[in-house]
N, C-alpha and C positions, 0 to 999 in steps of 0.2 A: 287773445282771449275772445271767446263767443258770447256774445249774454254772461251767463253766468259758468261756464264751461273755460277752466283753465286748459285750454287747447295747446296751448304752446311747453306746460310744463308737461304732459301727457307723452306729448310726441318727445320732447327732448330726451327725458328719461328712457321711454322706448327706444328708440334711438341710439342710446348708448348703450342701453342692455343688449340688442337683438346684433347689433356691430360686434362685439367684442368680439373676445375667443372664446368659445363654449361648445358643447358637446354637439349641437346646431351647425355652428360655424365651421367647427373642425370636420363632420362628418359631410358636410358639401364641400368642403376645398378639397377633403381626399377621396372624396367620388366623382370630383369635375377633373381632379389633376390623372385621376387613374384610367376612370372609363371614359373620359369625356364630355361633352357639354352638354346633350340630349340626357345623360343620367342623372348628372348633377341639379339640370332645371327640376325633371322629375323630383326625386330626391326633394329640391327647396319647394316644390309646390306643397306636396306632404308636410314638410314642416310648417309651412303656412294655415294649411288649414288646422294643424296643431294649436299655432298662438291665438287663429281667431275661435276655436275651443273654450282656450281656457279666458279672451276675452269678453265672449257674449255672457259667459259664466260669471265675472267677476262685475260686470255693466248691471246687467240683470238679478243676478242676485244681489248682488249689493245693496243696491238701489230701495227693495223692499226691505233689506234688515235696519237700513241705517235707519228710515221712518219709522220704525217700531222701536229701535235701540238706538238711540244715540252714541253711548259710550261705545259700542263697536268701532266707530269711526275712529276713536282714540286709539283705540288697542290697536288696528291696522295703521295709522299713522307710525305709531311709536316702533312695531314690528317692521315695518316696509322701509322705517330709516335705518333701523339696523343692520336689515337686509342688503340694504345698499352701501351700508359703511362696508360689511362684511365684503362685499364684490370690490370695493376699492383696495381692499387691505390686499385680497387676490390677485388682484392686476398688478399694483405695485409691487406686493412679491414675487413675482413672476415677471417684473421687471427688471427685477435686480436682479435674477437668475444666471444662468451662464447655461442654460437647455435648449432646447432646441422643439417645434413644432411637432408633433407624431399625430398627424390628423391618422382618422380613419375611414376606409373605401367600402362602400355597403354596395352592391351587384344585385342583380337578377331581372327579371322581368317589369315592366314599366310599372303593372298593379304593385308588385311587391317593394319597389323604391317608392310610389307615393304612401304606402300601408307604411313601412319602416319607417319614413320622414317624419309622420303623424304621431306615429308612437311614441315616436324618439322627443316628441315635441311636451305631449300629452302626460308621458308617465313620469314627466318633472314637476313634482311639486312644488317647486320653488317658483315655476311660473305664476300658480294661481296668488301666492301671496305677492311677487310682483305685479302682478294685474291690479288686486284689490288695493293693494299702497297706491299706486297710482289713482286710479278711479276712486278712489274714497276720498285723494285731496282736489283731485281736477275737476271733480262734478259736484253740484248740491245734490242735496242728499232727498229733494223733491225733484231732482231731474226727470224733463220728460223720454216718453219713450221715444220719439224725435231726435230729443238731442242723445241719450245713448246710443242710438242706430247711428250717429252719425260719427261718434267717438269713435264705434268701431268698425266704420269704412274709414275712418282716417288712418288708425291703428294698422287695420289690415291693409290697406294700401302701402303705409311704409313697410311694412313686414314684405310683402312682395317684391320693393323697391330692395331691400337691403339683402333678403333671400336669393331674390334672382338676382343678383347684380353681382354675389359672393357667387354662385355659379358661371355666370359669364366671364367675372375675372379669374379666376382658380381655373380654368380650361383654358386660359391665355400661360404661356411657359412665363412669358417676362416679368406679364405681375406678380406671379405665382413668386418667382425670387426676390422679386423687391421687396413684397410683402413681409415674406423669411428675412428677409438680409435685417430690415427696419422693427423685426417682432415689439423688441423694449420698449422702442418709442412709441408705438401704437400704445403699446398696454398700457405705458404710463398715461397716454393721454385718455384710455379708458379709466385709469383711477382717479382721476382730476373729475373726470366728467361726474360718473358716479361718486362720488365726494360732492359734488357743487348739487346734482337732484338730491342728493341724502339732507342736506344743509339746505335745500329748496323746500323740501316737507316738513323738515323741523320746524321753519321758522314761518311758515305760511298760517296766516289768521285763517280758522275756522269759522264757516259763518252757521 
């Protein structure tokens, strides 16, 4: 923790959101394993400037409703642990499954994989209310504009970390099968995660 800046439950959650398997994830493994590593970075950089989208959005806006509304704060707490139970309940189904991986390969010209990354990133809803659950328990709600700018260079740095790192492994053949062979056990250990940040905002004192 920073001052007043829960840094550590921000990133965790991030973290295990932006790792899992998701329409992000799966559209860079099957554009590093198809076209290659030069597509698939593309490809994750666009997705990046997607999450840091929706989180200067949820930093900044936030920020001035919660000083005017307080009970906002509750309403995203209580949604954003939902939201995360729900993600748990997904992984763990899909842990018990007996399926198989079906990413998909997005192509074309370098503008047009970083444009698709972005979009692909942006026109999910479900991000902004993950951003807001987060930043509504990790920052006060008098956060300076300092310390938001700095939530979201941490934010976006992991995102880059976990972005481009899913492209450089997915353009590797070995990983690419290990990953496959181990699906269940990743995802379970994504419904744990997202179980323990859901059960992390429930129980955190508001100040």
């Amino acid at each position: 923790m920073i001052g007043d800046i829960n840094l550590a439950l921000i990133l965790l959650a991030h973290l295990a959101a932006s790792a899992s398997p998701g329409p992000a994830t799966l559209a860079i493994a099957g554009t590093s394993m198809a076209r290659g590593r030069p597509s698939g970075l593309l490809l994750a950089f666009g997705i990046v400037i997607g999450s840091l989208t929706w989180s200067l959005a949820a930093a900044f806006g936030l920020g001035a409703i919660m000083l005017s509304h307080g009970w906002v704060l509750e309403v995203i707490r209580y949604a954003g642990t939902a939201y995360l139970f729900f993600l748990a309940w997904k992984a763990a189904r899909s842990a018990m499954a007996q399926k198989s991986i079906a990413p998909q390969s997005i192509g074309g010209r370098p503008s047009r994989l970083i444009l698709r990354g972005a979009a692909l990133h942006i026109t999910n809803p479900k991000s902004i209310l993950f951003f807001g659950a987060l930043y509504a328990l990790g920052l006060p709600s008098d956060a300076s504009h300092a310390q938001l700018a700095l939530v979201v260079i941490a934010v976006g740095v992991q995102s880059m970390v976990v972005f481009f790192g899913y492209a450089l492994m997915f353009s590797t053949s070995s990983i690419t099968r290990g990953y496959i062979a181990g699906r269940r056990w990743f995802e379970g250990a994504f419904a744990v995660g997202f179980t323990a940040a859901g059960m992390k905002i429930l129980t955190t004192r508001l100040q």
